[in-house]
DRENTOR-444445 format. One record per residue (C-alpha): x, z, y. Coordinates in steps of 0.001 Angstrom, whole numbers, padded with zeros to 6 digits, always signed. Layout:
N
XZY;...
***
This chain:
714
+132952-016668+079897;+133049-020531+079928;+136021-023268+079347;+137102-024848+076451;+136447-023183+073078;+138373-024818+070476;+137316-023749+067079;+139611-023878+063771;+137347-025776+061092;+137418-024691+057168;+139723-027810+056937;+141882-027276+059598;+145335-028999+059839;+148826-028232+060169;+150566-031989+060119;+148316-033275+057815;+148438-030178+055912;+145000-028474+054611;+144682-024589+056405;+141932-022268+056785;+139496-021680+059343;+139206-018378+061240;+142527-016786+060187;+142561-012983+059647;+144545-011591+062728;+147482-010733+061299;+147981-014384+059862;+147275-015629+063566;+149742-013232+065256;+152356-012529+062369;+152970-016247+061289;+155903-016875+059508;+155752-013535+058068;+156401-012998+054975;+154283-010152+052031;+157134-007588+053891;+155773-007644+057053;+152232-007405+055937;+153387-004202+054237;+154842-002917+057653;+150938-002451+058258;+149636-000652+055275;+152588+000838+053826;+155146+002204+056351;+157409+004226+054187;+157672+001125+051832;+158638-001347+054977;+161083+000883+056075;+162564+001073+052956;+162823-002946+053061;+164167-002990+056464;+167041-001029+055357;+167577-003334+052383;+167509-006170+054586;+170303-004699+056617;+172346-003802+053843;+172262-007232+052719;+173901-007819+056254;+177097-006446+054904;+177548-008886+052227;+175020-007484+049142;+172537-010634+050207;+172004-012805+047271;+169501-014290+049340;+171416-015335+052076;+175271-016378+051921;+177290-015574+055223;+177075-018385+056664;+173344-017666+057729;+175639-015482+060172;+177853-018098+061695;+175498-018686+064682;+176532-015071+066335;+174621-012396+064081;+177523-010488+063461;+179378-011066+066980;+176681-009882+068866;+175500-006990+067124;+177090-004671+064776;+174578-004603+061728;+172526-001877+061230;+172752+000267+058077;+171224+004222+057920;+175490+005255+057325;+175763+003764+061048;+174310+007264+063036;+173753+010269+062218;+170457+011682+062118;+169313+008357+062425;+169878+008184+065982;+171338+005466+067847;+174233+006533+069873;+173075+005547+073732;+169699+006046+073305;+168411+007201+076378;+167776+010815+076115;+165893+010455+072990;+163151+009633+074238;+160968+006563+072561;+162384+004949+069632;+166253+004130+069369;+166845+001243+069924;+168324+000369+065783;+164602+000925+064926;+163253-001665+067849;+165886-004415+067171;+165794-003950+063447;+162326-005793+063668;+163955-008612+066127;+166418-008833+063179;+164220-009282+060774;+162221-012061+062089;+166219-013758+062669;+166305-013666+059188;+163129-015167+058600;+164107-018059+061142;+168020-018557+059161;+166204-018672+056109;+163400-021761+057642;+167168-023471+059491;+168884-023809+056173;+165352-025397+054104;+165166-027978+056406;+169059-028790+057123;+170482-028404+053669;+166918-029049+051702;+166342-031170+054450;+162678-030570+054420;+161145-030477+057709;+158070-028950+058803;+159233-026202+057189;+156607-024053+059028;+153321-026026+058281;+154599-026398+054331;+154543-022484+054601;+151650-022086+056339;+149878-024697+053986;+150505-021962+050747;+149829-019282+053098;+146120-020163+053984;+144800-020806+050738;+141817-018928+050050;+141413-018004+053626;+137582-018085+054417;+136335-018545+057839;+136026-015655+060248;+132628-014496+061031;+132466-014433+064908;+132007-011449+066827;+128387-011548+069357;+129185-008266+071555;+132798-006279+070808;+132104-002688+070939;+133497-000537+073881;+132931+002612+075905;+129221+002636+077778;+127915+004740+080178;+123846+004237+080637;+123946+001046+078092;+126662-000695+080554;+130044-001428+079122;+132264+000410+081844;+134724-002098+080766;+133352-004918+083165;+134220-007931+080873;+136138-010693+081857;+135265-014217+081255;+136277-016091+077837;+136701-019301+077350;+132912-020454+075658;+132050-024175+077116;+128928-025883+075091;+130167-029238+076322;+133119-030016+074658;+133673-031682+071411;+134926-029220+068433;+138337-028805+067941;+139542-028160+064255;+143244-028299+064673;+145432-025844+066470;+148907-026119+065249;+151772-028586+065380;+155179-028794+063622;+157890-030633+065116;+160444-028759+063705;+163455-029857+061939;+163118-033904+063405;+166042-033835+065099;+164165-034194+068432;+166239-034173+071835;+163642-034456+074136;+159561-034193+074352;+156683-036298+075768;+154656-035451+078540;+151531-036151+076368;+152166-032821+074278;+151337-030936+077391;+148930-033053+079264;+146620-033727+076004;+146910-030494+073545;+146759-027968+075987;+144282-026381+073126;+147165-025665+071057;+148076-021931+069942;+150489-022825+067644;+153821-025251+068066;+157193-024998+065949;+159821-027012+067530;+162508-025125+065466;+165958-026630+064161;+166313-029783+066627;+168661-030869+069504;+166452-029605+072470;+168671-028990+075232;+165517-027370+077499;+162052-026872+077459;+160182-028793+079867;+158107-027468+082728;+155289-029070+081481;+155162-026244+078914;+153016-023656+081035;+150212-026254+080563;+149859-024724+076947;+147853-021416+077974;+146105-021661+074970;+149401-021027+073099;+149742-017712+070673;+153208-018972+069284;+156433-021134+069831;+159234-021215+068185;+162192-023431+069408;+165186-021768+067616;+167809-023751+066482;+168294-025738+069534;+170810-026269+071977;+168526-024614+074931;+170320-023349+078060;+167560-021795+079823;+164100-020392+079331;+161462-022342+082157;+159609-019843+084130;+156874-022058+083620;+156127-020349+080308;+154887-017484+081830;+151892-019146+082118;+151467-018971+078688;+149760-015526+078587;+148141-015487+075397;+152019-015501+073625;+152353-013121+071397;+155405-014385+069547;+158274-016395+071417;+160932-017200+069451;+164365-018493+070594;+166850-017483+068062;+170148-019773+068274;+170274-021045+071554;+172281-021000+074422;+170344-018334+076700;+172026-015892+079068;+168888-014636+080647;+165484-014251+080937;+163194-014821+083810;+161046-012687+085163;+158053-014817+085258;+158037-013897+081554;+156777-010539+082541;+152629-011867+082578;+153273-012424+078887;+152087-009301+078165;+150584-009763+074773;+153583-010463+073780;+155174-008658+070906;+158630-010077+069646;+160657-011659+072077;+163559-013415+069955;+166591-013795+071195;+169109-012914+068812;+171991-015775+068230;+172325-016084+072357;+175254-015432+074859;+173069-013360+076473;+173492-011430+079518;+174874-007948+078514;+172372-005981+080433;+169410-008124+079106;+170352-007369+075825;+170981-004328+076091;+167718-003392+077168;+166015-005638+074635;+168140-003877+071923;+167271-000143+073297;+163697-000682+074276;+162064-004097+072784;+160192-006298+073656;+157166-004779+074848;+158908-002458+077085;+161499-005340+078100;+158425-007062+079758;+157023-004808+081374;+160165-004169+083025;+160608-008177+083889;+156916-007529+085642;+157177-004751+087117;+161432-005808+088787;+160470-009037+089690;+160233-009939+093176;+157424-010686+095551;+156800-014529+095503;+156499-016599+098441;+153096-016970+099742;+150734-019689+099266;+149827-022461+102036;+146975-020512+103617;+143506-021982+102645;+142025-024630+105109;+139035-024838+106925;+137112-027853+105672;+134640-029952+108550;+131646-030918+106917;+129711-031789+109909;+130707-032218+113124;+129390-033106+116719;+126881-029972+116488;+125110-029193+119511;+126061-026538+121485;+122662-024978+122260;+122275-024763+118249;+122936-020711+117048;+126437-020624+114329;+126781-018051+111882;+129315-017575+109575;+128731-016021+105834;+130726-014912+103533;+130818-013979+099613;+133435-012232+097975;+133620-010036+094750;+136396-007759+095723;+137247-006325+092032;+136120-002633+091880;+139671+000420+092178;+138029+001623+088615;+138288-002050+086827;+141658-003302+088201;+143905-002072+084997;+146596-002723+083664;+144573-003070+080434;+142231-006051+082191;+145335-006857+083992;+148119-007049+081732;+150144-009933+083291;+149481-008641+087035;+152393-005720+088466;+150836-002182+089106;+151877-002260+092523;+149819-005645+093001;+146793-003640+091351;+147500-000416+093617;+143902+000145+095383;+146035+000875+099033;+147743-002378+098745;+144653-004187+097336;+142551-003040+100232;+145248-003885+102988;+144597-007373+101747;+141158-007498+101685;+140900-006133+105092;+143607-008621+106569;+140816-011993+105123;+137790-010361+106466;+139872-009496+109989;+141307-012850+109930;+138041-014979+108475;+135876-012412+110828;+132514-013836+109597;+129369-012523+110870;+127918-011761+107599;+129896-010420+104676;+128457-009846+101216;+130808-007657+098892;+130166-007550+095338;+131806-004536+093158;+132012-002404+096263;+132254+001707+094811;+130006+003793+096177;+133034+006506+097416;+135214+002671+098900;+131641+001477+100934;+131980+005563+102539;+135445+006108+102994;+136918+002976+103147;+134621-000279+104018;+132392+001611+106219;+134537+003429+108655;+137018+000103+108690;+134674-002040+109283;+132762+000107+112093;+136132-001139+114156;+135564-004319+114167;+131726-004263+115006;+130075-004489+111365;+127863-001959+110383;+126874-002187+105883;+123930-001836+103853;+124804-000570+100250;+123073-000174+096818;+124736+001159+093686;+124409+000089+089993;+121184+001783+088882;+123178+003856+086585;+124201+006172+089345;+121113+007948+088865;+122349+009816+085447;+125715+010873+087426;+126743+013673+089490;+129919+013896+091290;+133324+011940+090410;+131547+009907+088130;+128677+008839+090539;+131121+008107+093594;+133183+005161+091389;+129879+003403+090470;+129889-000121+092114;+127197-001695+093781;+126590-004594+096189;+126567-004157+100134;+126103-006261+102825;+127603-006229+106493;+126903-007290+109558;+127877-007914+113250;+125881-005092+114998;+126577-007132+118517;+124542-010407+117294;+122293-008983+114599;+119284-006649+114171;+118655-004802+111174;+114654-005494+110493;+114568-004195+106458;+116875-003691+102939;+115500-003669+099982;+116822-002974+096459;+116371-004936+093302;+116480-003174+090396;+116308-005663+087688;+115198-003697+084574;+112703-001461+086451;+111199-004084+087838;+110972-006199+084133;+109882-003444+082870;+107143-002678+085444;+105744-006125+085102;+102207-006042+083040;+103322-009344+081019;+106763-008490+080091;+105840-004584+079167;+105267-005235+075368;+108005-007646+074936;+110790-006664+072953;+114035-008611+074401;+113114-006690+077748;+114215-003344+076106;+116504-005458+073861;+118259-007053+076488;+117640-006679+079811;+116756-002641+080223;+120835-001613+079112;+122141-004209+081970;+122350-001871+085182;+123288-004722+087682;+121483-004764+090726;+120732-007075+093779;+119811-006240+097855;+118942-008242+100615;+117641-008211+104189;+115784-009162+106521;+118026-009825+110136;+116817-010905+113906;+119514-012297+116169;+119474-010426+118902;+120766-013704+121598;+118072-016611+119849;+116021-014572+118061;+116092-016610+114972;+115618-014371+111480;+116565-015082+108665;+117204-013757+105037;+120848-012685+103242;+121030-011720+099413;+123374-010321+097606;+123663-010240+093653;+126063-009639+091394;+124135-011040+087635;+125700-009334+084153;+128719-011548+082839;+128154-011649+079021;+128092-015090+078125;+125701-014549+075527;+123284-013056+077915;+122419-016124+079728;+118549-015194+079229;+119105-012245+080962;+120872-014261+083717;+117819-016389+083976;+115483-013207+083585;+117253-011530+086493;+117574-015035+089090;+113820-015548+088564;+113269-011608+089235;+114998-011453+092613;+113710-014820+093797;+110351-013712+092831;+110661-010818+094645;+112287-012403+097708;+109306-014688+097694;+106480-011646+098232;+108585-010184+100591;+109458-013202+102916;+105619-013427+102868;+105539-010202+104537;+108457-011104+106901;+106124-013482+108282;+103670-010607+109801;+105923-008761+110871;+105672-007935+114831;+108301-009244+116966;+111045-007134+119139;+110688-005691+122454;+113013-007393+124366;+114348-004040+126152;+114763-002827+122581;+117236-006291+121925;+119090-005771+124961;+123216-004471+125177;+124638-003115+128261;+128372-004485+128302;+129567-000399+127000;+127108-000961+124090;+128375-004474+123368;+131897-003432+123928;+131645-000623+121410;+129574-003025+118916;+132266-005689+118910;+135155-003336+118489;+136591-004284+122058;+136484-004790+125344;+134092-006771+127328;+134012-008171+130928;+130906-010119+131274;+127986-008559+130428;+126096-009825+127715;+123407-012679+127488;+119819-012413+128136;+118281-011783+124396;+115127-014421+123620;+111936-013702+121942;+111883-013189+118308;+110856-016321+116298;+107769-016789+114745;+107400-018334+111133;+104217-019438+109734;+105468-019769+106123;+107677-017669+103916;+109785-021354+103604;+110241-021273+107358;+112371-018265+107525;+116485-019389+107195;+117685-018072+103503;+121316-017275+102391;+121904-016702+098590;+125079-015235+098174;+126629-013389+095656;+128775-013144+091550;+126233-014837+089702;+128543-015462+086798;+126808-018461+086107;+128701-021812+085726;+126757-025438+087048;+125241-026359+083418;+123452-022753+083535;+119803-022280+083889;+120617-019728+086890;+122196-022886+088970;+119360-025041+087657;+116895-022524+089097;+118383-022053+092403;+119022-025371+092973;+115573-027440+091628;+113449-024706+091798;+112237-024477+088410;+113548-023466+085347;+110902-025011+082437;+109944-022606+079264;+111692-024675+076674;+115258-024739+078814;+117917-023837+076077;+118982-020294+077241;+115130-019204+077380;+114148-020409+073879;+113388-018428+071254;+112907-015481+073547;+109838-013872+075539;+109960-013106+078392;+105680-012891+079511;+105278-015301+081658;+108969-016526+082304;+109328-017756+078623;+105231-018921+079042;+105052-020883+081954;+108789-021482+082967;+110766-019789+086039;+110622-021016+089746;+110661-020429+093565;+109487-022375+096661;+112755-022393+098328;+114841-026037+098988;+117713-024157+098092;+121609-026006+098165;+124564-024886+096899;+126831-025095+099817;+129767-025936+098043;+127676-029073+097197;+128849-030753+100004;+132493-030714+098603;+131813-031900+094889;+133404-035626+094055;+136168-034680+096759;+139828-033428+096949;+138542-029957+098656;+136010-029764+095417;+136570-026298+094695;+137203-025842+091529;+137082-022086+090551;+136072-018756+092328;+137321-016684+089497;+140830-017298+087771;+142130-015099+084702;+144328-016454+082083;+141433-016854+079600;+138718-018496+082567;+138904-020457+085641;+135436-021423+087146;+132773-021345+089868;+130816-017972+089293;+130143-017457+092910;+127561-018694+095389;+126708-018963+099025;+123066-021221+099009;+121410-021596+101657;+117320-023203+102228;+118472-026783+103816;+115497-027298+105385;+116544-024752+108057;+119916-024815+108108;+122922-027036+108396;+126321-026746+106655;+129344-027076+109239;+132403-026190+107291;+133243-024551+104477;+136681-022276+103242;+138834-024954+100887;+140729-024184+097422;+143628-022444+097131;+147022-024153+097476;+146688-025969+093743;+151089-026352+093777;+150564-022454+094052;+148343-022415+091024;+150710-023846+089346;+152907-021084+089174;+150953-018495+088580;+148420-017508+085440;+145778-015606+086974;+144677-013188+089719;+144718-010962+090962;+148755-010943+091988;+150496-010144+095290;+148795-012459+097711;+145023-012216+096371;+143806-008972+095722;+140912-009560+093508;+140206-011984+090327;+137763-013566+092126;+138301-015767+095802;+135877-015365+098934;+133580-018423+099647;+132672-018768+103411;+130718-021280+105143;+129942-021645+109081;+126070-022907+109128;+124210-023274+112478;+120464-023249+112586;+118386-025983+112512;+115726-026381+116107;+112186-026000+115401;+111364-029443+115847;+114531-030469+113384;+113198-028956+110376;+112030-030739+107586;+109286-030342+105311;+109929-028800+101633;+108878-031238+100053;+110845-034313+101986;+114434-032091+100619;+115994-033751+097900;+116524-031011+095510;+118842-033461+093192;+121342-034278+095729;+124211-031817+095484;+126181-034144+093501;+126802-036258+096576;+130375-036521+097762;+129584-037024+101202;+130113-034812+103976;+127033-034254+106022;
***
């Protein structure tokens, strides 16, 4: 959804060389193709009739290409293949015949070797280098810019795309980028500067063909942007795990080097479709494989073999404020969008191993961080209705938490199967410390669409009626201090392009929050026999034994304003800092002409501007301008960025420590999540907060709304 977006301009370059802007995708993804392989598209019969000419030229009939094209191993390593070599057109060792032989897979490996000889011998016995961006130069003329695409098309059930989305890469802030290529090949080059990797990580192209490269630096998984590489023609020992950070490869060529294997970090490439490694000692069994089942199927058998990887340093507790009183009430909250059984595909997934995606193991995990973080309050986004009944609810109940669950509003236009997998929000709690005093649903487009001003306005129907998110929250008593106090839970739509709907949806719930905290103020306090636990009932609340009994509950707290009762705002908001949802929470007001409201109506949200009455902080405030600042709560290949929230009203509470980042040398190694030791694309977000005394509180209006851009830890 957000990160850099580097466009190609209509006068992109390649070197200095003019290109076009917006390539058609097979000019993107085929590359040095030539009219053949274009063909392979539109006209199979005809390709495959060129394939087998290409072969036969192997045995000598090439005018094209003299033998010595061969010299580097084409003929040593691989008989050639002509349609005399097998009968039937069968390759002898094909496994059972099932797929495609493997003379059919590697025939297309041995094409693009040809393509890569023929680019070798320009630029060492032509000696013209840059062979690639000269091509490329010829290649784009004519090409007109792409027209972008607002909302791909996919599957929907009730105006939702079932396919959740992921984030893209779309950030307004950064400068445009018309260049994406760079040709280094044929310079003769033995080694390369750090700069390539630490200042065009926006690169989807780079040719280092025909040079003395001995090895590819580490450095080289810093190019996740990258579509294509091409080092052949080197002297190159060893392929870097490193560059299986490079998800978005779809070709990786390494003809003519000095490779005996292939790492199985390379398994997250999985858009990758050739893999070439003809011209190498390799490994027998690696080629093997490659040869019988290419390279689609030879990565997914690199993902799917490779080994569990050592865990990460576990993440760290961070003080934010210490010295708190003990007579002061602590409760800890927590946030976490768990990734829903029915989205976590191999499809969304493609670089993760099915067993890491496997809802039993996936669940184990998320169970072992809530036993081990064992807040108080836990607020799940993407929980499925049949996981909160079967699985959340009943695990849960063992520990002493007891849930409040919602599903997406489409589950009213389901029945069976289909209405147990819908995802919702829910919210848990510590039965032992906390009373249950209301839950309420928000359902965003009934409730838009309910409203007198917005009932005539078109982008209501338009835009926010076929989003089915939803939102809950409640209204809790401690049952020791008797302090109550507010939790949400919302999980906002994730289309970038919706970020009026985002704004729509914030100002909904916190307008709704704000009526019904009114009401919370009315509303009569507790019995204190009704608040008491014998030491059984506490026992069985907590999950476990207990041999004192339990303390003396206090009255329940009066609040004279809605303002006065503590508030947490948790949940997915999939809303990044520079968004008018943060703006909103955070200074209260979102004003009529703010950039994602104009030019749409909205009644009196696009009239009179958005806002609530709440001095609201991001919690993770407290960490920004340090080491600990964390730095993403969802990571994918294509995103890495805050989406998730844990506010809370400062004015009645305090922030004592917060859940740190992830170990960043792990991050290094590994392209996205979910993987083996995090079981969902997104990461929980806790914080411990204690509750301010009466007499501690400060007024709204002395809260400086502005200041979450301090460093300081207080």
């Amino acid at each position: 959804m957000y990160g850099p977006n580097h466009q190609q301009g209509h006068n992109s370059r390649l070197n200095g060389v003019p290109g076009g802007r917006g390539m058609a995708p097979q000019m993107m993804y085929n590359f040095v193709q030539q009219q053949g392989a274009h063909q392979h598209h539109t006209h199979p019969q005809q390709h495959h009739q060129s394939i087998q000419q290409d072969h036969a030229a192997h045995n000598g009939n090439s005018n094209t290409m003299n033998h010595s094209a061969f010299s580097s191993g084409l003929v040593s390593n691989v008989a050639p293949f002509t349609p005399n070599n097998h009968q039937n057109g069968n390759a002898p060792g094909s496994r059972g015949g099932q797929g495609q032989p493997y003379s059919e897979l590697w025939s297309e490996q041995l094409k693009a070797y040809k393509e890569s000889e023929r680019a070798h011998q320009t630029m060492t016995e032509q000696h013209q280098p840059h062979y690639f961006a000269r091509l490329r130069a010829s290649e784009n003329k004519g090409i007109g810019p792409a027209l972008p695409i607002a909302n791909a098309s996919g599957s929907t059930v009730d105006g939702e795309v079932e396919d959740r989305g992921r984030p893209v890469n779309v950030d307004k802030a950064l400068d445009r980028q018309d260049w994406l290529n760079l040709d280094f090949s044929g310079q003769g080059l033995k080694n390369l500067s750090t700069t390539l990797f630490d200042h065009y990580s926006f690169l989807t192209e780079l040719y280092l063909a025909t040079n003395n490269l001995t090895s590819l630096p580490e450095a080289i998984g810093k190019l996740r942007s990258l579509r294509y590489l091409n080092a052949s023609h080197n002297q190159i020992t060893h392929i870097p795990p490193e560059l299986g950070m490079c998800t978005p490869l779809r070709q990786l060529l390494l003809f003519d080097n000095l490779i005996t294997n292939v790492p199985h970090e390379l398994g997250a490439l999985h858009f990758l479709e050739m893999l070439g490694l003809h011209g190498n000692p390799l490994d027998a069994d690696v080629k093997q494989r490659l040869m019988e089942e290419g390279t689609k199927n030879y990565i997914t058998y690199l993902k799917e073999s490779a080994r569990v990887p050592e865990e990460p340093i576990p993440r760290s507790l961070i003080p934010i404020q210490e010295d708190v009183g003990t007579d002061k009430e602590h409760i800890r909250v927590m946030s976490w969008n768990t990734l829903c059984d029915k989205y976590a595909t191999s499809t969304q997934f493609g670089y993760t191993p099915a067993s890491a995606l496997d809802w039993e193991y996936r669940r184990a995990g998320i169970m072992a961080e809530i036993y081990h973080k064992n807040p108080d309050i836990l607020c799940l986004q993407e929980t499925a209705m049949d996981a909160f009944d079967t699985f959340f609810t009943p695990e849960l109940a063992k520990v002493g938490y007891r849930g409040v669950f919602y599903p997406k509003t489409r589950v009213k236009h389901l029945t069976g199967k289909d209405q147990q997998s819908v995802d919702g929000c829910s919210i848990f709690y510590k039965t032992e410390k906390y009373i249950l005093l209301d839950k309420q649903l928000v359902d965003f487009r009934q409730t838009a669409i309910n409203r007198p001003d917005m009932k005539a306005a078109d982008d209501v129907f338009n835009r926010v009626m076929p989003k089915d998110t939803i939102a809950v929250y409640c209204f809790f008593e401690s049952r020791y201090t008797g302090n109550r106090f507010i939790v949400v839970n919302a999980h906002l739509c994730w289309e970038s392009y919706l970020a009026d709907v985002k704004a729509v949806q914030t100002g909904i719930l916190m307008e709704l929050v704000t009526k019904q905290s009114e009401r919370y103020t009315r509303k009569p306090p507790i019995p204190i026999e009704e608040k008491r636990l014998t030491r059984s009932a506490a026992a069985e609340s907590a999950g476990e034994s207990i041999k004192e009994d339990p303390p003396e509950p206090m009255p329940s707290q009066e609040y004279r304003n809605n303002t006065d009762i503590p508030l947490f705002v948790c949940g997915d908001y999939n809303s990044m800092a520079d968004s008018s949802v943060y703006e909103l929470l955070e200074k209260g007001r979102v004003p009529p002409d703010h950039p994602d409201l104009v030019g749409y109506s909205y009644g009196n949200f696009t009239r009179d501007g958005i806002e609530h009455p709440f001095s609201l902080r991001n919690s993770y405030a407290h960490l920004f301008g340090t080491a600990d600042e964390l730095q993403f709560t969802n990571y994918t290949p294509t995103f890495s960025g805050v989406l998730d929230y844990i506010w809370y009203t400062s004015n009645t509470l305090d922030v004592v420590e917060l859940l740190g980042p992830p170990d960043p040398d792990y991050l290094k190694t590994v392209p996205g999540f979910p993987n083996y030791h995090f079981p969902s694309d997104h990461i929980q977000i806790m914080g411990e907060f204690v509750f301010k005394s009466r007499k501690d509180k400060k007024a709204i209006g002395d809260q400086d709304r502005s200041a979450t851009g301090s460093s300081s830890r207080n």
